[in-house]
C-alpha positions in Angstrom: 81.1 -34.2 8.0 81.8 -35.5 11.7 81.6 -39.0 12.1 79.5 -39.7 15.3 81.6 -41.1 18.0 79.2 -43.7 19.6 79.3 -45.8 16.1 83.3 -46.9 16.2 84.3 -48.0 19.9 82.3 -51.1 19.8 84.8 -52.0 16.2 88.1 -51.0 17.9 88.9 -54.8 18.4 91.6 -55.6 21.2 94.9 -53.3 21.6 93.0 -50.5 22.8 89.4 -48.8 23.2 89.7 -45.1 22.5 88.4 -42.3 25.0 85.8 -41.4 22.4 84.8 -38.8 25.2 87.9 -36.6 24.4 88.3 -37.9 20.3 86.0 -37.7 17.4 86.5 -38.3 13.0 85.5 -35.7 11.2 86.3 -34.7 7.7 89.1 -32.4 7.2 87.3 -29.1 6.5 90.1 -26.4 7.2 93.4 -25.7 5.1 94.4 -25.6 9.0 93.4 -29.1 8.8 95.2 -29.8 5.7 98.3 -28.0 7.4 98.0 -30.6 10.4 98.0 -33.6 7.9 101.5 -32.1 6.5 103.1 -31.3 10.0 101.6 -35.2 10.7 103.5 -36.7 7.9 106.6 -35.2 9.2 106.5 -36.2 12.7 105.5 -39.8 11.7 107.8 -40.5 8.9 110.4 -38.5 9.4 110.2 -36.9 5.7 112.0 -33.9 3.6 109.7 -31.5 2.3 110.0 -32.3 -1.2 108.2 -36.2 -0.5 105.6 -34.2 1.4 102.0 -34.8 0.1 101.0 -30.7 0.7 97.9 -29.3 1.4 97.6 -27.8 -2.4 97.2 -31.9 -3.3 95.4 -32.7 -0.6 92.7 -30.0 -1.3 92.1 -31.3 -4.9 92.1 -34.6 -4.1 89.9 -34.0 -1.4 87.4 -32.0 -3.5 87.8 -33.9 -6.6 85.8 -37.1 -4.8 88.2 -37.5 -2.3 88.2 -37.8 1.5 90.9 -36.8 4.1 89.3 -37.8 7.8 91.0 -36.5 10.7 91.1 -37.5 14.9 90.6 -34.4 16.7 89.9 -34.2 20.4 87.8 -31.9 22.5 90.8 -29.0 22.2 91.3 -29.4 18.8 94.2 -31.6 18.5 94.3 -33.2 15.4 95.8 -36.7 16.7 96.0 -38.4 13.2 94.5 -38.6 9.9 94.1 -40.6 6.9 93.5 -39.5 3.5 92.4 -41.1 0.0 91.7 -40.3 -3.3 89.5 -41.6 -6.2 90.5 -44.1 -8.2 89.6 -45.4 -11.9 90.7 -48.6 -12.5 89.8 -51.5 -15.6 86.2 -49.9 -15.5 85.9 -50.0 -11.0 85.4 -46.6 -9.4 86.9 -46.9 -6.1 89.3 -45.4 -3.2 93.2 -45.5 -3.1 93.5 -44.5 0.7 97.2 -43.0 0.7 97.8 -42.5 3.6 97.2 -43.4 7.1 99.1 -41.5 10.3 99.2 -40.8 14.1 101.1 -39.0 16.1 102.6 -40.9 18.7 101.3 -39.4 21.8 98.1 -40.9 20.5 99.0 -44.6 19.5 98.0 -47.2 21.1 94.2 -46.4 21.5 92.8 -48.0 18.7 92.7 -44.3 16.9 94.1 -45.6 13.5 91.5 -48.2 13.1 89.1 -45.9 14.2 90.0 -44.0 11.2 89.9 -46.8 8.5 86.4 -47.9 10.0 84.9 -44.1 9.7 86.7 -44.1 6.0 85.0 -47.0 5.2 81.5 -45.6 6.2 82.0 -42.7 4.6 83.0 -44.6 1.4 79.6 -47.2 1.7 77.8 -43.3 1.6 79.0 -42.3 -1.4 78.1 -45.9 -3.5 82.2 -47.5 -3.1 82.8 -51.3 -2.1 86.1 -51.4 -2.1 89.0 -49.5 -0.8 92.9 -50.3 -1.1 96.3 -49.2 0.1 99.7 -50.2 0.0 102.0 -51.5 2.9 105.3 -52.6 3.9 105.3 -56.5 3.8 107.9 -56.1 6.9 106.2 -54.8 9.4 104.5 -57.0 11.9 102.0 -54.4 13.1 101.1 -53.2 10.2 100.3 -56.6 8.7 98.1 -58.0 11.6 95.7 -54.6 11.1 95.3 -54.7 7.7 94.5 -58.2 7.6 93.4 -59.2 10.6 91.7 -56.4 12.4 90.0 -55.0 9.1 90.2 -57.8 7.1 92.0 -56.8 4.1 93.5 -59.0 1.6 96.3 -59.0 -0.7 96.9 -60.3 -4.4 100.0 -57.9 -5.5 103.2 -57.4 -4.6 105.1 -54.4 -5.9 108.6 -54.2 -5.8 110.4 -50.5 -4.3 106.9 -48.9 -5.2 107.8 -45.5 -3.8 111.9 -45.3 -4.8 114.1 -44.7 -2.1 113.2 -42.3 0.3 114.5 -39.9 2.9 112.2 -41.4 5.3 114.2 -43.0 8.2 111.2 -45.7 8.8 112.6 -47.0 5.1 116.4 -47.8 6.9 117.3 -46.3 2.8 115.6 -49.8 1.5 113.6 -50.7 -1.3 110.1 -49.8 -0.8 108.5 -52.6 -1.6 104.6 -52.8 -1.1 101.9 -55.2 -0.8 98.9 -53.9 -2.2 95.9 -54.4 0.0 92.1 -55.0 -1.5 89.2 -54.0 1.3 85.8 -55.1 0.2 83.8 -53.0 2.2 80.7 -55.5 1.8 82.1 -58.5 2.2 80.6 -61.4 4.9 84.4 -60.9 6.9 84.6 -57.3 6.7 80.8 -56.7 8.0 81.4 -58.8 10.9 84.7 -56.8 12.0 82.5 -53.9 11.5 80.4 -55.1 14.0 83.1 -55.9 16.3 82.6 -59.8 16.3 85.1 -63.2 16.0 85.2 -64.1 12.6 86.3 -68.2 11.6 89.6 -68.6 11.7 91.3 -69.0 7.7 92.4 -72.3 6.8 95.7 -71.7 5.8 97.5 -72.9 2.5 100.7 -71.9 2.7 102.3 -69.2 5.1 105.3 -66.8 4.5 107.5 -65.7 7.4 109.3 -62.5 8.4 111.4 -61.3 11.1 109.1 -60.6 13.8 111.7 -57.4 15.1 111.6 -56.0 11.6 113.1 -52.7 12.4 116.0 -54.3 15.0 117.4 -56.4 12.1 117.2 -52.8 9.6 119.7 -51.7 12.3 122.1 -54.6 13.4 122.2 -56.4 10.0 121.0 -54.5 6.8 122.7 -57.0 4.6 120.5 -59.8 6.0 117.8 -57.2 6.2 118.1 -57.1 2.4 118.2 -60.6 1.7 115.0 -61.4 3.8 113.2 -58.4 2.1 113.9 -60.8 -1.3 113.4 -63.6 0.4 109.7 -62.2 1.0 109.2 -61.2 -2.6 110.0 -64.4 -4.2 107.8 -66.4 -2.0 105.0 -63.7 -2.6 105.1 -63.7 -6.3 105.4 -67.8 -6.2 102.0 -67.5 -4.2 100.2 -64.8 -6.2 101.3 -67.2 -9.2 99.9 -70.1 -7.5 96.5 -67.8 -7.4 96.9 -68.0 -3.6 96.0 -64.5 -1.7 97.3 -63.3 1.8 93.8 -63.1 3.8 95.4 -63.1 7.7 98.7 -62.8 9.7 99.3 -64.4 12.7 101.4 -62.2 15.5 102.8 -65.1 17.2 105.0 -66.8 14.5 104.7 -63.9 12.6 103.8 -65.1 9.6 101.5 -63.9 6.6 98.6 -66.5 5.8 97.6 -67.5 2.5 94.6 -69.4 1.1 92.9 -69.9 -2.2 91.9 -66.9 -3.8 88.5 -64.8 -3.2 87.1 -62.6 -1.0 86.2 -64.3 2.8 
């Protein structure tokens, strides 16, 4: 399945148009592919072998209603991929979507989002609404594209989801997750899709986290901890509160909450 090029520049939002000229999505359709998702995995997070999703799991999942999509230019570079698997869940038929990696010669150029928005497409073909992933609640960038580039939203915190790791992008941490919801469908999501401003959310409550994440891993794990904590309990008091995170705002780096539902 390749993705046709001329339908995603228009929805890579600011941070980055990328040279579809030289870049396209396709489906992964190769265990060559599947061997570049590996090699991916390993460059990006740094991981042993043994936490390695392999191309054995990666072809099952794929064929079992699956999807791994992969950025490839003109060459045949495979630049990054993302990959998800079917999900079951309380009677929903949906998508888990693993993972989501580039390499960083290609950051920078709008090429993960590019990804998500081709995954969702390719998710609306096969009859899914929704699609969800996990993230770390520390990271800055990561929060402002979930949320505010594709408009996600979040209802779920879990608590060192993966174990530790050997992955030095974990600083040997908890890894704790927040458990994003993409409605494919919804009124916000369709009008990222297309690329245009959406009303800004009128927030309830907002949660703070260090805006350097990774700097404060290094100088200062002990405080790193205690913020990581800090970040949990006022989650959970939110979720209880049936608030949802729904946007993040880069300059005070903070998560934004509102009452819950789908915008």
């Amino acid at each position: 399945m390749d993705l046709a090029r001329s339908r995603v520049p228009a929805r890579v939002r600011p941070g980055g148009l990328l040279n579809w000229n030289s870049m396209r999505i396709r489906e992964a359709t190769s265990h060559q592919d599947l061997d570049e998702a590996c090699l991916i995995q390993r460059e990006v997070w740094n991981l042993e072998d043994l936490e390695i999703v392999g191309r054995i799991q990666l072809k099952a999942a794929q064929h079992a209603g699956g999807s791994v999509l992969v950025g490839e230019t003109d060459d045949g570079t495979i630049g990054g991929f993302t990959y998800a698997l079917a999900a079951h869940v309380r009677g929903e038929t949906f998508w888990h979507s693993d993972m989501l990696a580039v390499r960083p010669q290609f950051r920078g150029a709008g090429l993960g989002q590019a990804l998500k928005w081709a995954q969702r497409d390719q998710a609306l073909a096969q009859g899914l609404t929704r699609i969800t992933w996990t993230f770390d609640p520390m990271q800055a960038g990561n929060a402002h594209l979930n949320l505010e580039l594709l408009g996600a939203t979040v209802r779920e915190y879990l608590a060192n989801f993966y174990g530790l790791t050997t992955s030095a992008l974990h600083h040997g941490l908890p890894t704790d997750r927040l458990l994003a919801s993409w409605a494919l469908d919804s009124h916000r999501v369709r009008a990222l899709s297309r690329g245009e401003q959406v009303p800004p959310l009128e927030a309830r409550a907002r949660i703070r986290i260090p805006p350097s994440w990774n700097d404060l891993v290094q100088s200062d794990p002990q405080q790193a901890r205690a913020e990581q904590q800090r970040v949990e309990s006022e989650m959970r008091s939110a979720f209880s509160q049936e608030l949802i995170v729904a946007g993040f705002d880069k300059t005070s780096a903070s998560y934004l909450l509102t009452v819950g539902g789908t915008p």
